[in-house]
C-alpha positions as CSV (number, residue, x, y, z in Angstrom):
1,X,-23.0,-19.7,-27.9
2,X,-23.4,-22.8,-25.7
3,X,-19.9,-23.0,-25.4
4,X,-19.4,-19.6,-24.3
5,X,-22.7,-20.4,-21.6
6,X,-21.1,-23.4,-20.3
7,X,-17.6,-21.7,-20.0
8,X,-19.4,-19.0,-17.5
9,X,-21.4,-21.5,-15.9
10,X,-18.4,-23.3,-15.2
11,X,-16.5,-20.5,-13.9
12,X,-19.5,-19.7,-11.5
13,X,-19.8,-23.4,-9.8
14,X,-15.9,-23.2,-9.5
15,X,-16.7,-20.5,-6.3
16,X,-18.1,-20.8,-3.2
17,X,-20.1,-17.5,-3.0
18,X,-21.2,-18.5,0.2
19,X,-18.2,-18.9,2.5
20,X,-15.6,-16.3,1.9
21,X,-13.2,-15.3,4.6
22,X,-15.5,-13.4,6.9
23,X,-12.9,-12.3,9.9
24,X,-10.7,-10.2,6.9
25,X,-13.5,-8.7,6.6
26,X,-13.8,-8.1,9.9
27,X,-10.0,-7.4,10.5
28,X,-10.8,-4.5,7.9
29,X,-13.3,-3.0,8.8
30,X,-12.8,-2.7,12.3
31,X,-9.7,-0.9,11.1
32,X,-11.2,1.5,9.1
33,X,-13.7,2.5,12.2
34,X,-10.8,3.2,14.2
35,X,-9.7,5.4,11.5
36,X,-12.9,6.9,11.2
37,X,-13.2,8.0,14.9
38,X,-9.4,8.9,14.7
39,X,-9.7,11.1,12.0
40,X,-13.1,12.8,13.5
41,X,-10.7,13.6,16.4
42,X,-7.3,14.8,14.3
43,X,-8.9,17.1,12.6
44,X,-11.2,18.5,15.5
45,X,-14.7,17.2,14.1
46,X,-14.0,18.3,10.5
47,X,-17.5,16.8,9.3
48,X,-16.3,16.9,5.7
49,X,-13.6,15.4,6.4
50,X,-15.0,12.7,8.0
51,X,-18.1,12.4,5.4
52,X,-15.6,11.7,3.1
53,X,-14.1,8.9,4.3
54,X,-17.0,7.5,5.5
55,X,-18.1,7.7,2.0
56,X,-14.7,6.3,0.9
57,X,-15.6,3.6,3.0
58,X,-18.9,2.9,1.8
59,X,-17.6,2.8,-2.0
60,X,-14.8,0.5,-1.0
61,X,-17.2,-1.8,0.8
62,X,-19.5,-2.1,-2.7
63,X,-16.1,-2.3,-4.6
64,X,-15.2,-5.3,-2.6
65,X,-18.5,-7.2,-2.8
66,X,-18.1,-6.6,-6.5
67,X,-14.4,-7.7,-6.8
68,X,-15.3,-10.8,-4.7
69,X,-17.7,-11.6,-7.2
70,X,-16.1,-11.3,-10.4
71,X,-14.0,-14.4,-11.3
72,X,-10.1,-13.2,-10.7
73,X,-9.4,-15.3,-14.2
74,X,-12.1,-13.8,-16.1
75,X,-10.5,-10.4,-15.2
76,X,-6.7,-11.8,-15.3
77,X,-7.4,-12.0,-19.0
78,X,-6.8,-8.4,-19.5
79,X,-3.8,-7.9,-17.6
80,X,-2.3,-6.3,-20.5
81,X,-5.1,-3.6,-20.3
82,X,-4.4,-3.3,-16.8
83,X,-0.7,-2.8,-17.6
84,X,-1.3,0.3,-20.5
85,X,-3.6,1.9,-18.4
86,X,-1.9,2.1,-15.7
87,X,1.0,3.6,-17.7
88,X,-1.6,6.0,-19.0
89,X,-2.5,7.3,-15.4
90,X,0.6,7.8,-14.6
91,X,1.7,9.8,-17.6
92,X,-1.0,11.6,-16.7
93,X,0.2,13.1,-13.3
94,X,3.5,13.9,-15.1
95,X,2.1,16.0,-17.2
96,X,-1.2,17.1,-15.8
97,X,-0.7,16.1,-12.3
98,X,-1.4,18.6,-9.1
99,X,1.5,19.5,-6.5
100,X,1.2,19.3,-3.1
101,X,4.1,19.1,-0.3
102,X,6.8,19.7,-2.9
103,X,5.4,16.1,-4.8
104,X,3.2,16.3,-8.0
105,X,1.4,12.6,-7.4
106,X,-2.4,13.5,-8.1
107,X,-5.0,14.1,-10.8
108,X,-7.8,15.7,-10.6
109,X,-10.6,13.5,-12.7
110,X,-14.5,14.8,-12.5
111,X,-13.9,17.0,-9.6
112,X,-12.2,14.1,-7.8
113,X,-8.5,13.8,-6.6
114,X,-7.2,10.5,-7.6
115,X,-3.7,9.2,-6.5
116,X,-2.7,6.9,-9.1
117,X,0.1,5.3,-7.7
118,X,-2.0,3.9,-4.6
119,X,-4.4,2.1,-8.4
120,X,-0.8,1.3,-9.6
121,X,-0.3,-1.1,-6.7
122,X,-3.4,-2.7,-7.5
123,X,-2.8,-2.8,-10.9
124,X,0.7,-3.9,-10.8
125,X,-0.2,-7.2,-8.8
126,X,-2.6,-8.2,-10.8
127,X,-0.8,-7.2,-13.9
128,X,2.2,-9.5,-12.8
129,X,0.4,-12.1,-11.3
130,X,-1.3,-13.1,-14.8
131,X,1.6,-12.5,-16.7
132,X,3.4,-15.2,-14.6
133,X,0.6,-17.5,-14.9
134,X,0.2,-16.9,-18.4
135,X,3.6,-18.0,-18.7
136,X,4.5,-20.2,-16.9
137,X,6.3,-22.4,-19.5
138,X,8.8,-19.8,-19.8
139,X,9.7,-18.9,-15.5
140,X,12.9,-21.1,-16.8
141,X,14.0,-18.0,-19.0
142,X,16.4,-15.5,-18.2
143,X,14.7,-13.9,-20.9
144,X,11.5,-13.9,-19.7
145,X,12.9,-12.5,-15.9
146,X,14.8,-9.7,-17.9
147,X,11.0,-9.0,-19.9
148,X,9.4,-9.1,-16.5
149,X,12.5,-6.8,-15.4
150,X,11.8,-3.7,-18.1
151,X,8.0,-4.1,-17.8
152,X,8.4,-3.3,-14.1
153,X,11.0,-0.6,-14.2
154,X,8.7,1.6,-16.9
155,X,5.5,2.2,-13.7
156,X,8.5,2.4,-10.9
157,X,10.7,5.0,-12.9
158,X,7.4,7.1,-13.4
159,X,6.0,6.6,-9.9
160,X,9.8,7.6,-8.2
161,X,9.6,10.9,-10.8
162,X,6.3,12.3,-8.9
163,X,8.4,11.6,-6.2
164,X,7.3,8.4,-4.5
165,X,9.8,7.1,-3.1
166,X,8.5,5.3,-0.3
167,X,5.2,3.8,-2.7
168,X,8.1,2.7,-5.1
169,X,9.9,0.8,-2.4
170,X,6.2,-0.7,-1.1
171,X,5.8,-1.9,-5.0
172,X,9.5,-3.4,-5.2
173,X,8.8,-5.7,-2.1
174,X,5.6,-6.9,-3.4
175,X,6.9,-7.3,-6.8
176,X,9.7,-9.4,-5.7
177,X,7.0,-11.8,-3.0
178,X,5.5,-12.0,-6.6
179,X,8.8,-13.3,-8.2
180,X,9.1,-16.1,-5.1
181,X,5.7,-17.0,-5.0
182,X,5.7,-17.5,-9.3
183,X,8.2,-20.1,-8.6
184,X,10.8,-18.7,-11.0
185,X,13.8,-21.2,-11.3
186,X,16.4,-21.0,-8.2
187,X,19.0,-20.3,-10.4
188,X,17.7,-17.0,-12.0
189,X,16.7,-16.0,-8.6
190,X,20.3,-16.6,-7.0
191,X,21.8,-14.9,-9.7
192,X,19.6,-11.4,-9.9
193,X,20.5,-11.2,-5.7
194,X,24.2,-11.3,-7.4
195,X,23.4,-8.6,-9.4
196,X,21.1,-6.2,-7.5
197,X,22.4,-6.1,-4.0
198,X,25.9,-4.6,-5.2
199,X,23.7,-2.3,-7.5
200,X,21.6,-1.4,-4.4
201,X,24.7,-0.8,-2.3
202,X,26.2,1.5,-4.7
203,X,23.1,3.7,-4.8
204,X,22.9,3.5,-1.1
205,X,26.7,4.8,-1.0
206,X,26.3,7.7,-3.4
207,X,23.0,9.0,-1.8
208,X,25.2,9.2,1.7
209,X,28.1,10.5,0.2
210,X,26.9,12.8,-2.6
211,X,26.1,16.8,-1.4
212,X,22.5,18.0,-1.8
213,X,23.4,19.8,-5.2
214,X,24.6,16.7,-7.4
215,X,22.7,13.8,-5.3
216,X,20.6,11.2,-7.0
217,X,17.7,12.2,-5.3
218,X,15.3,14.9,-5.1
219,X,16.9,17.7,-2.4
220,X,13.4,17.3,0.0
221,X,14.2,13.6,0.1
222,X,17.7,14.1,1.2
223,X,17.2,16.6,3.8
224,X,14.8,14.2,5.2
225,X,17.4,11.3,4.9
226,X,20.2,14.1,6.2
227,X,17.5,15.7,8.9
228,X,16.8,11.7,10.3
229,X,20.4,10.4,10.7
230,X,22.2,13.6,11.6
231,X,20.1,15.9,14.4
232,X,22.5,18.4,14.3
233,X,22.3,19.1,10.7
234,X,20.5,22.4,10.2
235,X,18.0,21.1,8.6
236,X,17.1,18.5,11.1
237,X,14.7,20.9,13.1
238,X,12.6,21.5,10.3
239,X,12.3,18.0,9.0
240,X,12.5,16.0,12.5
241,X,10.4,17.9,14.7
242,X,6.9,15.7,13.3
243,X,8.6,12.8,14.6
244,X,9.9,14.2,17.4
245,X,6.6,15.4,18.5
246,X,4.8,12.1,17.0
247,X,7.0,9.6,19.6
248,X,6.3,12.0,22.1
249,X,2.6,11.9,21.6
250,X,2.8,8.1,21.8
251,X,4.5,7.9,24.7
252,X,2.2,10.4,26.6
253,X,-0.9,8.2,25.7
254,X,0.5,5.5,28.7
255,X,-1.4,2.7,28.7
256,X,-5.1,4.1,28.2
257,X,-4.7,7.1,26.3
258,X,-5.9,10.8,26.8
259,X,-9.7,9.6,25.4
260,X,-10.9,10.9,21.6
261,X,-11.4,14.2,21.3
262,X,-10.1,15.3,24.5
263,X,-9.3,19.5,25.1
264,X,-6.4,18.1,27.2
265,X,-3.7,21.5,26.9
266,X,-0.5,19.0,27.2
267,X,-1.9,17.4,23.7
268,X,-0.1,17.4,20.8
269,X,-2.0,17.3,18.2
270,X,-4.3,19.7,20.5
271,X,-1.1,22.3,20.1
272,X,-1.1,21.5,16.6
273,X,2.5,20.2,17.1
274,X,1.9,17.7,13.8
275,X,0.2,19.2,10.4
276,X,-2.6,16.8,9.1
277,X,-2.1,14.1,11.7
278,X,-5.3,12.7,9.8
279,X,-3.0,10.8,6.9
280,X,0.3,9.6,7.4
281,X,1.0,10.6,11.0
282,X,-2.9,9.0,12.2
283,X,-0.9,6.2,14.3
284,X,0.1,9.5,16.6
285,X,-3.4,10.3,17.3
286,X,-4.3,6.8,18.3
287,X,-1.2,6.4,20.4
288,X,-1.7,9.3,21.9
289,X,-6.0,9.1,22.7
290,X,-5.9,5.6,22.5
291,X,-3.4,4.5,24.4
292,X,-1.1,1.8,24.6
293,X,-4.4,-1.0,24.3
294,X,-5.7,1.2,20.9
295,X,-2.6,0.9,19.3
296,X,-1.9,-2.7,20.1
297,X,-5.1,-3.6,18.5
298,X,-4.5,-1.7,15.6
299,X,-1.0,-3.3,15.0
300,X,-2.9,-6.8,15.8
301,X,-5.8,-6.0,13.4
302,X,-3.3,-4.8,10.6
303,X,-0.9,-8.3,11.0
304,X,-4.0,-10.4,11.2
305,X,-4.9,-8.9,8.2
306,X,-1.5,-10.0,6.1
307,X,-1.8,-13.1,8.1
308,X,-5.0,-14.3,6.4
309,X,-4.1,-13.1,3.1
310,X,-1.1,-15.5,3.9
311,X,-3.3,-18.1,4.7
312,X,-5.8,-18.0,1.4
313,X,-2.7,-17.9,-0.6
314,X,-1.0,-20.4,0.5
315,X,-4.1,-22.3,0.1
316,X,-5.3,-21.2,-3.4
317,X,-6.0,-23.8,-5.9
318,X,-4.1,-22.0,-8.9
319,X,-1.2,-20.1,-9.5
320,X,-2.5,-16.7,-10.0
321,X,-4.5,-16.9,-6.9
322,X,-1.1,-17.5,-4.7
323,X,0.3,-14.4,-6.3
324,X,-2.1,-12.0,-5.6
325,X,-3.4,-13.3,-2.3
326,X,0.6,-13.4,-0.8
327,X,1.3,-10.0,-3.1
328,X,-1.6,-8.5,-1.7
329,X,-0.3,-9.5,2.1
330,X,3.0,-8.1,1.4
331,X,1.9,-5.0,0.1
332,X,-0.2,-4.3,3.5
333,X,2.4,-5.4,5.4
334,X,5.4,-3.9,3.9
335,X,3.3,-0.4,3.9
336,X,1.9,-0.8,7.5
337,X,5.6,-1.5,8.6
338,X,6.9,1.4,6.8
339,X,4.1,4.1,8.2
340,X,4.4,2.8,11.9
341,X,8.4,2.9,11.7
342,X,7.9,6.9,11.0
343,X,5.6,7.6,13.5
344,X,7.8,5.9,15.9
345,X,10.9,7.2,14.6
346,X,12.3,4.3,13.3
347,X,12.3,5.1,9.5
348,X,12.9,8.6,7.9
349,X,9.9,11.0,7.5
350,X,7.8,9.7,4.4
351,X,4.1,10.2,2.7
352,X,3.2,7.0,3.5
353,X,-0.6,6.0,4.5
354,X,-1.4,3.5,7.3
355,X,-3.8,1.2,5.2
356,X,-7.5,1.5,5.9
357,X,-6.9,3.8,8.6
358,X,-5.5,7.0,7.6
359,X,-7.3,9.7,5.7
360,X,-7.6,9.4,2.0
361,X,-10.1,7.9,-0.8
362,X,-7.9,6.8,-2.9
363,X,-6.0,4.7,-0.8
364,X,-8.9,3.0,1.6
365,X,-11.0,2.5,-1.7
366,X,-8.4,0.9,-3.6
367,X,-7.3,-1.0,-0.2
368,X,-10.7,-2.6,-0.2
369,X,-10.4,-3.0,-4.2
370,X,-7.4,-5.5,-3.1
371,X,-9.1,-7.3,-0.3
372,X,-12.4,-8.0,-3.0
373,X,-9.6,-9.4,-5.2
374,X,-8.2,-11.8,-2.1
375,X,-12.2,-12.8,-0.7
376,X,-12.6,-14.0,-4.5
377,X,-9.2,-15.9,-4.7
378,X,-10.5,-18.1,-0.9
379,X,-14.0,-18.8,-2.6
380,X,-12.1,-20.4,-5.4
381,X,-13.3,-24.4,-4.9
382,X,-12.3,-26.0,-7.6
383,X,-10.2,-25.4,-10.7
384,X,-11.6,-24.8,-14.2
385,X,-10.4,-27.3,-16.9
């Protein structure tokens, strides 16, 4: 029993509960009140709408105090549990998940909506994180890469089934900043690029030249592929005309925008030109009331928030802490790049969110769920022998 009392007092004078990394809070919260006034206006003063995000933000902000609080290796020691139920989650939206846009990615738990693959990114980092530190004796191993391999493909197969496609790719990238940051052997690493980018070409090739009837992927994902790189296609009108209408919205913001909640007629979200501009397509609505100056901070708010998660994990005492604080960073990064290159019609069309900003509880509570994670990894002071 002493033992066990001096192992947890240990672990408690190993943080510094006082100082954690105030401005990501900052950075993160100012981006979730830009949402918040963005969304009140996309949706024309919806005050459910906006009550429940507000309340999405309120449960992520208690979520992260509690996160920041709980030792990241007390927690990393049921990675495994982390692992099976997120497995279980999504099993559950294959089989008892709810459809909406032609994709089957949500469950419906006590009344409440749940996206799992927005916990499964969550879970995934942390899952991988503590396995690699758990292991490190074996990041040598080609056998260990090829375990970490299948362990990684079962989530990714299920999460690409709902379809996800663009979570799946935001997953992959982080996994692999993982891998890097883990410090697997050189050798290993050099040798799975030998092996994957021909893979990845070959799938690449066949998705372009394959018709809609026998491709790889689901037929809505190729007309949106087919729709973004060919306009004259005849499905282009249907599955560009969001983007179309999202750059142009952008572009008539100029450099100060039309205001929030403006009756301006030569709006486009006013015309209704974009369905539920309040999730992935929320960038359009600060473009466009914002202007130039309101998207510019939210782009410099969203990189200074993967900027300081670079920061605490380059500067975390342990390896687990590295891996999530620089997974964590990815992940934002990697999503926030993939959301803003649709709404500027950059990237194809895809149900991506813009984290901590657009609509959704699932995706700003578990956001903040991730951020608890990286404020505990910066008040690490000391290891724990």
């Amino acid at each position: 029993m002493k033992q066990k009392l001096d192992n947890i007092f240990g672990i408690i004078k190993s943080y510094d509960y006082k100082s954690p990394s105030y401005q990501l809070i900052f950075y993160c919260l100012c981006l979730s009140v830009i949402g918040i006034l963005a969304i009140h206006s996309a949706t024309g003063g919806d005050i459910q709408l906006v009550s429940k995000q507000i309340f999405g933000l309120a449960a992520g902000i208690v979520c992260m105090m509690i996160m920041a609080l709980i030792p990241y290796d007390f927690l990393a020691r049921y990675y495994w549990l982390m692992y099976f139920i997120n497995i279980l989650l999504l099993l559950l939206v294959r089989f008892a998940g709810t459809y909406r846009g032609g994709a089957k990615r949500w469950i419906i738990i006590a009344g409440i909506q749940i996206q799992p693959s927005e916990i499964s990114k969550l879970l995934l980092l942390f899952f991988f994180a503590s396995l690699l530190a758990h292991n490190r004796q074996s990041l040598n191993s080609m056998k260990f890469f090829i375990f970490t391999a299948v362990t990684f493909a079962v989530p990714i197969m299920l999460i690409m089934l709902e379809p996800d496609l663009s979570t799946s790719i935001v997953i992959i990238v982080m996994y692999c900043s993982v891998i890097f940051v883990g410090n697997f052997h050189a050798k290993i690493l050099k040798t799975i690029l030998i092996i994957i980018v021909p893979i990845m070409a070959i799938v690449v090739t066949l998705i372009i030249i394959l018709p809609a009837e026998h491709n790889i992927i689901p037929l809505y994902q190729y007309n949106r592929l087919v729709g973004f790189y060919e306009p004259d296609n005849e499905v282009a009108e249907s599955i560009r005309y969001q983007q179309e209408n999202s750059i142009l919205a952008i572009a008539s913001g100029s450099v100060t925008g039309k205001g929030l909640n403006n009756n301006s007629i030569t709006s486009v979200k006013n015309a209704e030109f974009i369905s539920e501009p309040q999730t992935d397509f929320i960038f359009t609505i600060i473009g466009e009331e914002l202007g130039f100056f309101g998207a510019l901070v939210t782009i410099v708010l969203l990189a200074l928030v993967v900027i300081e998660c670079f920061r605490i994990g380059i500067r975390a005492r342990e390896s687990i802490g590295k891996c999530i604080a620089i997974g964590y960073g990815t992940l934002i990064g990697m999503q926030a790049f993939i959301n803003l290159g649709v709404v500027t019609m950059i990237l194809p069309n895809t149900g991506l969110t813009l984290p901590f900003v657009s609509y959704g509880l699932s995706s700003l509570t578990t956001s903040f769920i991730g951020i608890g994670i990286v404020l505990n990894v910066s008040m690490r002071k000391k290891l724990i022998i």
